[in-house]
TORNUVO-260158 format. One record per residue: residue number from 0; y, x, z of N, C-alpha, C in turn; residue in one letter. Coordinates in Angstrom, 1 decimal. Atoms other than C-alpha are relative to their C-alpha. Layout:
N
<NUM,<Y,X,Z>,<Y,X,Z>,<Y,X,Z>,a>
...
# end
This chain:
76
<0,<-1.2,-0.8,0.0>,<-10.1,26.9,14.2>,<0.6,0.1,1.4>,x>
<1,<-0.6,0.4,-1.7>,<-8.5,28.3,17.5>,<1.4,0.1,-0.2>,x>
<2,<-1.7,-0.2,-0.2>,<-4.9,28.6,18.2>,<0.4,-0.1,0.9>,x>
<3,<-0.4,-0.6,-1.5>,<-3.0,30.5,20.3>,<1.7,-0.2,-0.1>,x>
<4,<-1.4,0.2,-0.2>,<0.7,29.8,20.8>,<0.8,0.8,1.0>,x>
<5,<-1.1,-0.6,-0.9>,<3.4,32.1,22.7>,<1.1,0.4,-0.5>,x>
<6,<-1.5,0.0,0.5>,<6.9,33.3,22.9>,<-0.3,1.1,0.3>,x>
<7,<-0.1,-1.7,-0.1>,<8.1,36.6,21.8>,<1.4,0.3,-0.3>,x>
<8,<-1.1,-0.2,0.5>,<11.4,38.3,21.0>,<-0.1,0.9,-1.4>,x>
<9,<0.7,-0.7,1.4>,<11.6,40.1,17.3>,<0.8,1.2,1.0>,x>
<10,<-0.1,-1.3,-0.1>,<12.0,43.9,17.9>,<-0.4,0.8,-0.6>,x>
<11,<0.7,-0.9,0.9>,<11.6,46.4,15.4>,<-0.5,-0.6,-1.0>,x>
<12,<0.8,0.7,1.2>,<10.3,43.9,13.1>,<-1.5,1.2,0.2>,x>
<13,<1.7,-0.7,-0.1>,<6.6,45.5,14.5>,<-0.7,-1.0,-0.6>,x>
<14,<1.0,1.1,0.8>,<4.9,41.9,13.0>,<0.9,0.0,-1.6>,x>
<15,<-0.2,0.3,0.8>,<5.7,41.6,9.3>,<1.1,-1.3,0.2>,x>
<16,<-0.6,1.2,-0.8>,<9.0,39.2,10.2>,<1.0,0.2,-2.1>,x>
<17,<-0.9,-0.3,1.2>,<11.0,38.3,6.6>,<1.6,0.6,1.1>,x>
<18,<-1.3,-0.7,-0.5>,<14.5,40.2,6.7>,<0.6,-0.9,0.5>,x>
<19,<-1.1,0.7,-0.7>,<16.5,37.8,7.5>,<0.3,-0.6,1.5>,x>
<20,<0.3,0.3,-1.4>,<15.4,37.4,10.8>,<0.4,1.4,1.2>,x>
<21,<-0.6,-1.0,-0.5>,<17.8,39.7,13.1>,<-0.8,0.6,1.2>,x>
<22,<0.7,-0.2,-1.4>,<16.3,42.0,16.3>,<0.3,-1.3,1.1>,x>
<23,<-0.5,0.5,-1.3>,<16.6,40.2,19.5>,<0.2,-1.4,0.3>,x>
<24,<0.0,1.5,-0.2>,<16.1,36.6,18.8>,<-1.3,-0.6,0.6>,x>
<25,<1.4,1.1,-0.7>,<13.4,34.4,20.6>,<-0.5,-0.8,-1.1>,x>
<26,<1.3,0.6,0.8>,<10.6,33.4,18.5>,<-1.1,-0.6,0.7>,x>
<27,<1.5,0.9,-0.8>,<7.8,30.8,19.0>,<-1.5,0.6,-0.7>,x>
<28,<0.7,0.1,1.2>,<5.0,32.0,17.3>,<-2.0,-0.6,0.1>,x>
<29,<1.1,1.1,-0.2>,<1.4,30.2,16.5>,<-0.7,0.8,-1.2>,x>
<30,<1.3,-0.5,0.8>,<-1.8,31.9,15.7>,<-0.9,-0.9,-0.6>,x>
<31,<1.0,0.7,0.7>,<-4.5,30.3,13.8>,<-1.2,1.4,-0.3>,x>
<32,<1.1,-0.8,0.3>,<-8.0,32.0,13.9>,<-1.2,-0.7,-0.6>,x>
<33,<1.5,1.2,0.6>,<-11.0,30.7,11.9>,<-1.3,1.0,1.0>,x>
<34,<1.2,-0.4,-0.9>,<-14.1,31.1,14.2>,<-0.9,0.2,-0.2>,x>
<35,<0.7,-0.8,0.6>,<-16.0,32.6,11.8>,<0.3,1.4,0.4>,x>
<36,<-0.5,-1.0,-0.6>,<-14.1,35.5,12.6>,<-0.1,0.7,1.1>,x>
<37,<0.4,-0.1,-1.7>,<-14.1,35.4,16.1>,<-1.4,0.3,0.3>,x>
<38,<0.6,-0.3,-0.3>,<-17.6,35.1,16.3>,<-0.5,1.4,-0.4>,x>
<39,<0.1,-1.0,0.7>,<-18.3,37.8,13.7>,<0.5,1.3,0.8>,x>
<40,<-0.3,-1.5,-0.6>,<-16.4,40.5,15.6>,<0.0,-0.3,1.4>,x>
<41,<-0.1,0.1,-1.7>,<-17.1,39.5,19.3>,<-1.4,1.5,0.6>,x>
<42,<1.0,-1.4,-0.5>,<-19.2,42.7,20.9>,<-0.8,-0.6,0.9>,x>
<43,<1.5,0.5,-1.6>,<-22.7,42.4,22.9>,<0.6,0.7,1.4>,x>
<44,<-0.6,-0.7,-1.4>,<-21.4,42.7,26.5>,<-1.1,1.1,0.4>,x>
<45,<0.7,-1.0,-0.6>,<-22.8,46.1,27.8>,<-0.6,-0.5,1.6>,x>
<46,<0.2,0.7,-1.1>,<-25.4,45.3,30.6>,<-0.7,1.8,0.7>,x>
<47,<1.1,-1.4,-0.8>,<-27.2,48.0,33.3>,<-1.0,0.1,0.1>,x>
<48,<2.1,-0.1,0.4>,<-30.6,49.3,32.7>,<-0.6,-0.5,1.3>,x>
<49,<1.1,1.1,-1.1>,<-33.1,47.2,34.7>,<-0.7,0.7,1.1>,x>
<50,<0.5,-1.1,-0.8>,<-34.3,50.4,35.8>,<0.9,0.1,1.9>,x>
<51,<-1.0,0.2,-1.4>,<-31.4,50.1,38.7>,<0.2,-0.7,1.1>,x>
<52,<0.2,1.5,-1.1>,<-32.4,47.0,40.1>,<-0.6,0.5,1.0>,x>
<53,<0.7,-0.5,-1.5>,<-33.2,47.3,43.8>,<0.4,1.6,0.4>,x>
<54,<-0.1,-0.8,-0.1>,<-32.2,50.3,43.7>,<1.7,1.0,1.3>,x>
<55,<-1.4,-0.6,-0.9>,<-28.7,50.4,45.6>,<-0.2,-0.6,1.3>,x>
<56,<0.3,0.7,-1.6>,<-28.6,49.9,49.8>,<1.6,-0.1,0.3>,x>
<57,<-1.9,-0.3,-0.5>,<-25.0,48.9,51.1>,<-0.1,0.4,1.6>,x>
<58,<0.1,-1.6,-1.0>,<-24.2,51.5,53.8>,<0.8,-0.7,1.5>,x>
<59,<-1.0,0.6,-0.9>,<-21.4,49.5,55.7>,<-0.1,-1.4,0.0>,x>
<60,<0.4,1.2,0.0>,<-20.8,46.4,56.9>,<1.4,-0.7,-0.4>,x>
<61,<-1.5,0.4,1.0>,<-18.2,44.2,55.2>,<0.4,-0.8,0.3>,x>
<62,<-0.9,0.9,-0.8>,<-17.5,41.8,57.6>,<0.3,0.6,1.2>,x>
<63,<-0.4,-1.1,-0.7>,<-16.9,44.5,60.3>,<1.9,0.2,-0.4>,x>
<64,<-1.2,-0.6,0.1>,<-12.8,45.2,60.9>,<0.1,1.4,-1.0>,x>
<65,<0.3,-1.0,0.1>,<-11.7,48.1,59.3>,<0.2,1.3,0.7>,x>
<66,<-0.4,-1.3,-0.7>,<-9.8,49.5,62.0>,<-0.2,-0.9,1.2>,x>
<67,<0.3,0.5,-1.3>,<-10.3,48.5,65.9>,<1.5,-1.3,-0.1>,x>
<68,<-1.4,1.4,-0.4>,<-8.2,45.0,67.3>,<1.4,0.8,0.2>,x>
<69,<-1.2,-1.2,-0.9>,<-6.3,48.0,69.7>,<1.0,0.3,-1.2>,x>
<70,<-1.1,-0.6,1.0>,<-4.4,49.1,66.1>,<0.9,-0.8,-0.7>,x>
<71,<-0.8,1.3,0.7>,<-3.2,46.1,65.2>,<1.4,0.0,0.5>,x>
<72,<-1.8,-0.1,-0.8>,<-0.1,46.6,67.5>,<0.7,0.9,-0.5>,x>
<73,<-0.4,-1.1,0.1>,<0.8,49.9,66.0>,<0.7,-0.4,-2.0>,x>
<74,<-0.3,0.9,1.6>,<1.7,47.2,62.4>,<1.1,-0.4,0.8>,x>
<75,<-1.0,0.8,0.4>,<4.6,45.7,63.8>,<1.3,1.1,0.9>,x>
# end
């Protein structure tokens, strides 16, 4: 089982909050997930067709400035 713990404020009663519990008070609140669950609905990460490999050239150079030293005076 996981559990997540954070602080919220009630508003709107948007979570199922019994009535007696006014807007605008600070709440602790404490999830509990069974990890049957979790696993159960976790999605296969989307990957890129293989087909693409090798396929891209990088054009610039990315340790290269991006603008000359000379412009650097024209920042302060």
């Amino acid at each position: 089982m996981r559990a997540i713990e954070f602080q919220a404020t009630a508003h709107q009663h948007l979570l199922r909050l019994p009535d007696t519990i006014p807007d605008g008070v600070p709440l602790r609140v404490l999830l509990l997930l069974d990890e049957d669950v979790l696993t159960a609905n976790q999605q296969v990460r989307r990957k890129p067709s293989p087909k693409l490999a090798g396929t891209v050239t990088m054009q610039d150079d990315l340790i290269a400035p991006a603008i000359p030293a000379d412009d650097w005076d024209a920042l302060q």
